[in-house]
C-alpha positions as CSV (number, residue, x, y, z in Angstrom):
1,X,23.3,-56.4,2.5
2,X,23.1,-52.7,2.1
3,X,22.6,-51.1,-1.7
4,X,20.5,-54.5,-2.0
5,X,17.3,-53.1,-2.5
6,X,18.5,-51.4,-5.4
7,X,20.7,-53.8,-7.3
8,X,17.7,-56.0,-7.9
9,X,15.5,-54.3,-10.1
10,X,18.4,-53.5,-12.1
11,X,19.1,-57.1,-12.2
12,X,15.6,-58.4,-12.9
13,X,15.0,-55.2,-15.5
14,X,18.0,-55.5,-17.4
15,X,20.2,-58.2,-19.2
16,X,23.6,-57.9,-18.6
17,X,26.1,-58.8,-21.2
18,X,29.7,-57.0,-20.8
19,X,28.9,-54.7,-18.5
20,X,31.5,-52.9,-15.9
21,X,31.1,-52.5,-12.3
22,X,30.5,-48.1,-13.6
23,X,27.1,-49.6,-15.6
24,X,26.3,-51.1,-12.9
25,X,27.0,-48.0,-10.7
26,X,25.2,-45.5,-13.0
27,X,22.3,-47.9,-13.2
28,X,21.8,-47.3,-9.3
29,X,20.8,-43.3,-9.7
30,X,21.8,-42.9,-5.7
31,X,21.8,-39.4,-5.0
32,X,24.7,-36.9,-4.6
33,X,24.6,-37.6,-1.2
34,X,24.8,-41.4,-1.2
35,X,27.6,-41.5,-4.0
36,X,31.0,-41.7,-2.2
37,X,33.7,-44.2,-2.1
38,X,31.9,-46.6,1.2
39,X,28.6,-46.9,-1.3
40,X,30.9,-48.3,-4.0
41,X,32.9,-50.6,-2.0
42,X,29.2,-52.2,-0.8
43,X,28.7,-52.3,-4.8
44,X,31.8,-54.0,-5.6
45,X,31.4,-56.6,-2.5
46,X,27.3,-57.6,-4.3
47,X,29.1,-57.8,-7.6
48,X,31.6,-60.6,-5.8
49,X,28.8,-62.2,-4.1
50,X,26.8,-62.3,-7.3
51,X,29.7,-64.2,-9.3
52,X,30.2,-66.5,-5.9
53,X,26.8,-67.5,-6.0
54,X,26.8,-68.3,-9.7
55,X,24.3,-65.5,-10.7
56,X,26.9,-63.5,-12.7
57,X,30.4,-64.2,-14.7
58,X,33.2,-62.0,-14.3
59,X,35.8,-61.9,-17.2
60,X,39.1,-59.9,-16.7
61,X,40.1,-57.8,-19.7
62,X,43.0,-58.9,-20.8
63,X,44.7,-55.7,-21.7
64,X,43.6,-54.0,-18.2
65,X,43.4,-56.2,-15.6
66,X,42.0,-53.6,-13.9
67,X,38.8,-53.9,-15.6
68,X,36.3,-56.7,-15.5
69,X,33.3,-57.2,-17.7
70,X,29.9,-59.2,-16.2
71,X,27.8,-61.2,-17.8
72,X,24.6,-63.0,-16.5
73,X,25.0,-66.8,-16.2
């Protein structure tokens, strides 16, 4: 899966607790280049396979539903 490589050090290196899908994304330091909307989809699609898999929980805030927190399971 692209973006793979770089998802898992910040996995193994950090412990996420409440964390948005944006700490995730600022975590990832891809250059100016790499930042655009197609990067982020792939981001969003690991985050869904991560909470599929069982490696992450995904809570919805309540008062945006827009806006999810993750925490590690």
């Amino acid at each position: 899966m692209p973006l793979f490589e770089l998802f898992l050090p910040i996995i193994q290196s950090n412990s996420i607790h409440n964390w948005t899908a944006n700490d995730f994304w600022k975590q990832m330091k891809l250059t100016k280049k790499e930042r655009h909307r197609f990067n982020r989809q792939r981001m969003y699609r690991i985050l869904r396979k991560l909470v599929e898999f069982g490696f992450l929980e995904k809570n919805v805030v309540k008062s945006n539903s827009r806006l999810s927190r993750f925490n590690e399971t």
